[in-house]
C-alpha positions as CSV (number, residue, x, y, z in Angstrom):
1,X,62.6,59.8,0.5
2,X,60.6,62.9,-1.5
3,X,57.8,64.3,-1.5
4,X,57.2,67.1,-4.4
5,X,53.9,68.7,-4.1
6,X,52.3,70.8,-7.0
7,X,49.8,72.6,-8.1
8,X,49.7,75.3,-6.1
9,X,48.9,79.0,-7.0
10,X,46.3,81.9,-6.6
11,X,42.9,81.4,-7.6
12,X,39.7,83.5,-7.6
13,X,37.0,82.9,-5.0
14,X,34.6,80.1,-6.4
15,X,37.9,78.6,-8.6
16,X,39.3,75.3,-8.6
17,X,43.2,73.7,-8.4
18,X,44.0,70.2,-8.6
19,X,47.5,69.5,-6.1
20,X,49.4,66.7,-6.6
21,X,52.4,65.0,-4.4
22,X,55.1,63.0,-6.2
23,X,56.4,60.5,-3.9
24,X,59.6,58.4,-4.0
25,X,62.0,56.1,-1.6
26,X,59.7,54.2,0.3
27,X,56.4,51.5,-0.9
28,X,53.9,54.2,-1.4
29,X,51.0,51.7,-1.8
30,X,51.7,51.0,2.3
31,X,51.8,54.5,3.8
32,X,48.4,56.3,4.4
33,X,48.6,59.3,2.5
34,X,47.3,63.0,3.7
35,X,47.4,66.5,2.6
36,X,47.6,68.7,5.9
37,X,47.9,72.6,5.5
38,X,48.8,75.5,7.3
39,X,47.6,79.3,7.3
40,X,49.0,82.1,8.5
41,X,49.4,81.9,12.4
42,X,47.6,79.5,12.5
43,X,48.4,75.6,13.4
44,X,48.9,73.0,10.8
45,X,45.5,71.0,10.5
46,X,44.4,68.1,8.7
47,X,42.6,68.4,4.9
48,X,42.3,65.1,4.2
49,X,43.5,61.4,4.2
50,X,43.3,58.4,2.1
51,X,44.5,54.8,3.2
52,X,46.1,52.4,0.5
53,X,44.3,49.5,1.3
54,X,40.6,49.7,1.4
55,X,40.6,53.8,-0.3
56,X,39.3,54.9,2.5
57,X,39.1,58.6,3.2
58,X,38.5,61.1,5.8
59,X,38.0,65.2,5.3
60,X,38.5,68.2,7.6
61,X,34.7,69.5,8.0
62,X,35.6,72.8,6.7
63,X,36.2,71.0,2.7
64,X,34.1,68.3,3.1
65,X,32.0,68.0,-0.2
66,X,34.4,70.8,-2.1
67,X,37.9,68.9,-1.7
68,X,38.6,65.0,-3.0
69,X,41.5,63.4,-2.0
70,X,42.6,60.3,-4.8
71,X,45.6,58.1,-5.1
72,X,47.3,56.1,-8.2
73,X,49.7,53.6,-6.7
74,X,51.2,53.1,-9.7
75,X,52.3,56.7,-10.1
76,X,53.3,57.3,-6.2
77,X,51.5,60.3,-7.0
78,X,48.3,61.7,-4.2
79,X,46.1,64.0,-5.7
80,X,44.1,66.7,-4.0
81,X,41.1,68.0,-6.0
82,X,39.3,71.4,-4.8
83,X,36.6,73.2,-6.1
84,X,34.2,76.0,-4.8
85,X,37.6,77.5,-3.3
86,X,37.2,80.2,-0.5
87,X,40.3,82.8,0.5
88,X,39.5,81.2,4.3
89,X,41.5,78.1,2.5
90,X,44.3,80.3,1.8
91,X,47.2,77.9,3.2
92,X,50.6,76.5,2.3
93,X,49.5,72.5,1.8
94,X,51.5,70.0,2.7
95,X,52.1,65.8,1.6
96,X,52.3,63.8,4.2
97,X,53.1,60.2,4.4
98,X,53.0,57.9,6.9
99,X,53.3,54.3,8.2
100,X,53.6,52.6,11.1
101,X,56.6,55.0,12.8
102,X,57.5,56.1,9.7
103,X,56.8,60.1,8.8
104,X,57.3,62.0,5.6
105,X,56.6,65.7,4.9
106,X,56.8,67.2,1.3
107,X,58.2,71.0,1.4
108,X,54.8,72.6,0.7
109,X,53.1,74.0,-2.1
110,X,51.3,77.5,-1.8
111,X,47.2,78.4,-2.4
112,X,46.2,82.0,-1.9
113,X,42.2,82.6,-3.1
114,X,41.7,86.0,-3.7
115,X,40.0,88.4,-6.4
């Protein structure tokens, strides 16, 4: 099982970056996808999620209406659009698959937003 996340990089205040997460080993049209990420002392928390079946999706408050979460099934590949960045979403962002007990974690890519 992988997960390879790009995309990452710095970006000025008010910029955007598109991250994607390359997935292989396991049915990625099954596993409810999820980019998590984690700042600086701080815990990791949840961005946002997207679930195969019906393309449902849920946001962290903080992004909601800056960040989009997508998915193309027949590219195992979860996107993670965000606009209107802010250096408060400085983070190292994370794939995340999951399914029933089954967990997957890509290595991270990094964001810093700063002038």
């Amino acid at each position: 099982v992988q997960l390879v996340e790009s995309g990452g990089g710095l970006v000025q205040p008010g910029g955007s970056l598109r991250l994607s997460c390359a997935a292989s080993g396991f049915t990625f049209s099954r596993y409810r996808m999820s980019w998590y990420r984690q700042a600086l002392g701080k815990e990791r928390e949840l961005v946002a999620a997207i679930i195969s079946a019906a393309g449902s999706t849920n946001y962290a408050g903080s992004i909601k209406g800056r960040f989009t979460i997508s998915r193309d099934n027949a590219k195992n590949t979860v996107y993670l659009q965000m606009n209107s960045l802010k250096p408060e979403d400085t983070a190292v962002y994370y794939c995340n698959a999951r399914w029933n007990l089954e967990d997957y974690w890509g290595q991270g890519t990094q964001v810093t937003v700063s002038s």
